[in-house]
C-alpha positions as CSV (number, residue, x, y, z in Angstrom):
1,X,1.3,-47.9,-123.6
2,X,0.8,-44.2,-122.8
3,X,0.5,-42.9,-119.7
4,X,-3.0,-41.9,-119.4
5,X,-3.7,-45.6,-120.4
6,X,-1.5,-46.6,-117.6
7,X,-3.9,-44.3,-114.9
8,X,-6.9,-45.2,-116.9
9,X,-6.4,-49.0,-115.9
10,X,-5.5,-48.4,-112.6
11,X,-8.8,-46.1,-111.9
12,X,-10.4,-48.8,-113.0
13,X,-8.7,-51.0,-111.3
14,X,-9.6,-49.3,-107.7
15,X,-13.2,-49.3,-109.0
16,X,-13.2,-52.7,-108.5
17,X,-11.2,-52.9,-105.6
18,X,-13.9,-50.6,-104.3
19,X,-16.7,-53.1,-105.9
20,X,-15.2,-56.3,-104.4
21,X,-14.3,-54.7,-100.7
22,X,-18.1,-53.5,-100.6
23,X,-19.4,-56.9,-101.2
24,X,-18.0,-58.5,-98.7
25,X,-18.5,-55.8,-96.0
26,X,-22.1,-55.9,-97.2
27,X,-22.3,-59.7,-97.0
28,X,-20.3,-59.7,-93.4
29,X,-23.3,-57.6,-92.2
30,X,-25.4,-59.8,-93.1
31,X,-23.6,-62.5,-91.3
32,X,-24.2,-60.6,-88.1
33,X,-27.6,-60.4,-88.6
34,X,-27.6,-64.4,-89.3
35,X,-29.6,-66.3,-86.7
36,X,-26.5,-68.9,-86.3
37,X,-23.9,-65.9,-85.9
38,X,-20.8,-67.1,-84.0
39,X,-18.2,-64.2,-83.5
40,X,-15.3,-66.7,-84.1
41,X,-16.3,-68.1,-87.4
42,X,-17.1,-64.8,-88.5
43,X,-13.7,-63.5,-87.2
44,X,-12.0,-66.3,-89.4
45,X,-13.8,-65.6,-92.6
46,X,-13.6,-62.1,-93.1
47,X,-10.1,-60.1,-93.0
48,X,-9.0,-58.0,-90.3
49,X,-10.2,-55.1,-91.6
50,X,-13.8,-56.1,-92.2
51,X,-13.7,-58.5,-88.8
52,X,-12.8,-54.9,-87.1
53,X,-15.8,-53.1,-88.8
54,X,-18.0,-56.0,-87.9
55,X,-17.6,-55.7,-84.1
56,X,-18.3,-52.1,-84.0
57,X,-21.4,-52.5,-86.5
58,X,-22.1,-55.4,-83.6
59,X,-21.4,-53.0,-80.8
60,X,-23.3,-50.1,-82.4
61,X,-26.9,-52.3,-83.1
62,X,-26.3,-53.9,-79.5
63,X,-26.1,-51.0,-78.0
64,X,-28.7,-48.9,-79.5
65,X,-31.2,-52.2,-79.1
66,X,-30.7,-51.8,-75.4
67,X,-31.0,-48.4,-74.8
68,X,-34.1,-48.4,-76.8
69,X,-35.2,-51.1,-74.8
70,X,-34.1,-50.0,-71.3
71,X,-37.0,-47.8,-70.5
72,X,-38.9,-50.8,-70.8
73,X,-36.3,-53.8,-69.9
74,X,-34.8,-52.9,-66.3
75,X,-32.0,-55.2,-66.4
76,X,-31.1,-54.9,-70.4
77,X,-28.3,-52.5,-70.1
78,X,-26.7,-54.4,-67.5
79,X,-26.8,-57.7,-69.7
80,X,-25.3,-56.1,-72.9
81,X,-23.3,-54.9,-70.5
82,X,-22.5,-58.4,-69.7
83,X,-22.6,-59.5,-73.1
84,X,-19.7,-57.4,-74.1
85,X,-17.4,-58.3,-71.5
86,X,-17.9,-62.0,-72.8
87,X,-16.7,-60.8,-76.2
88,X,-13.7,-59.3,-74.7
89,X,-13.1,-62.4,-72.6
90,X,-13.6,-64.6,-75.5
91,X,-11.0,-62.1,-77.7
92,X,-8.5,-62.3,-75.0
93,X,-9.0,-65.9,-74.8
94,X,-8.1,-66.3,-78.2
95,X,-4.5,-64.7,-77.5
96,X,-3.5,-67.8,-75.5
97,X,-3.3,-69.7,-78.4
98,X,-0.8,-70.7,-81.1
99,X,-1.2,-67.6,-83.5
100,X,0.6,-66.6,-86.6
101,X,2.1,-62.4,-85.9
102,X,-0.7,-61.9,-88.3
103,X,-3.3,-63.2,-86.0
104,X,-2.1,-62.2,-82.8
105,X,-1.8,-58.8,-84.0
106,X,-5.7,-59.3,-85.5
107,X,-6.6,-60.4,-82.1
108,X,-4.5,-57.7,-80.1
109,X,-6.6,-54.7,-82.4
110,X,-9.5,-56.4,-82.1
111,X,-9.3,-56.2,-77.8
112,X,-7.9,-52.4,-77.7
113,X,-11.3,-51.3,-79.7
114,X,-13.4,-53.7,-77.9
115,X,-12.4,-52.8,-74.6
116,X,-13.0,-48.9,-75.7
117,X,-16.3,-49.6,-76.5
118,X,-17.1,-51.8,-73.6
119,X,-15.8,-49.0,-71.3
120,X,-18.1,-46.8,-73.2
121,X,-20.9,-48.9,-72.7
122,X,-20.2,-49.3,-69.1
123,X,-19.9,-45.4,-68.5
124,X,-23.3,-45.1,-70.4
125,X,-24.8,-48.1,-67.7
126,X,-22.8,-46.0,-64.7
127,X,-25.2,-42.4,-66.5
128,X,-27.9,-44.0,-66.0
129,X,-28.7,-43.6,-70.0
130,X,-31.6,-45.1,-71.1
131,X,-32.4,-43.7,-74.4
132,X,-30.8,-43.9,-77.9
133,X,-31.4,-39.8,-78.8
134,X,-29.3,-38.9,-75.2
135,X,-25.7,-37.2,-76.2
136,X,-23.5,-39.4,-74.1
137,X,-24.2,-41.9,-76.6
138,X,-25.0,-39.8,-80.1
139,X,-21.1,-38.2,-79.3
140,X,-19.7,-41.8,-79.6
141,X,-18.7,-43.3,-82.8
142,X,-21.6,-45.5,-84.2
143,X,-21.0,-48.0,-87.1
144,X,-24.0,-49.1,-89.4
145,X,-25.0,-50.7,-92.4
146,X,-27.9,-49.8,-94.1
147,X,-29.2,-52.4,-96.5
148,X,-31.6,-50.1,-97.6
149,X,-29.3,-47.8,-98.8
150,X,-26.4,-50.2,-99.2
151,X,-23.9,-48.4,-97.5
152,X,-21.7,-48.4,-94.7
153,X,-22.0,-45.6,-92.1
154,X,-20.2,-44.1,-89.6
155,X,-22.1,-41.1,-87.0
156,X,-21.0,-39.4,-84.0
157,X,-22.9,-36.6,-82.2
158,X,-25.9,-37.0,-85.3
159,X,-29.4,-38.8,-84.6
160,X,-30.8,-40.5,-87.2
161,X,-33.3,-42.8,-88.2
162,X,-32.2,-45.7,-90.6
């Protein structure tokens, strides 16, 4: 086998690592969408990697859904406020189990993001920010999936409209 066959089948190979890794981030956001979402059983069915993307993407559209509603819902920011602190709690709650060192260290990267981007969150409550276009939220990291487009997205200090 020559050489160039040998990089040939191993582009192609990471083609369909690409394929197969796309598939199931676009079928994990999906399952956040899902009316029976439960962050648990979505935790346990998707690997780390894609279970990390997924809370962000579920930060990011709770987040956004608030402070697009807050000019109109006075107590919204302070209940996804709320809402996230549950998550963490629920995370950390997890840590006081029985877990394999691959799950404990799942659950341990899981809290350090989610408590970054509940203190996020809270700063943006503390502001006073009530609108999806202001900077202090447009400079943070924001994770989408747009099914339209069928990619994966990250944005930070950009505004657009999916």
């Amino acid at each position: 086998m020559s050489i160039q066959s040998v990089f040939h089948r191993l582009g192609e190979f990471l083609k369909e690592q690409r394929k197969s890794l796309h598939a199931i981030i676009r079928d994990s956001a999906y399952s956040l969408n899902a009316t029976d979402f439960e962050l648990l059983d979505f935790l346990g069915t998707y690997i780390a990697q894609v279970g990390l993307l997924g809370i962000q993407l579920l930060w990011t559209r709770d987040a956004e859904n608030a402070l697009t509603s807050a000019r109109r819902d006075r107590k919204i920011m302070r209940a996804t406020n709320e809402k996230f602190l549950q998550i963490l709690n629920l995370l950390i709650d997890q840590t006081t189990r029985n877990l394999s060192v691959h799950e404990r260290t799942k659950f341990e990267t899981l809290i350090t993001i989610h408590v970054h981007q509940r203190d996020i969150f809270d700063d943006i409550v503390k502001s006073n920010v009530k609108n999806p276009k202001d900077f202090e939220w447009l400079k943070q990291a924001r994770f989408y999936f747009s099914f339209e487009q069928d990619i994966c997205l990250v944005r930070a200090c950009v505004y657009f409209k999916l």
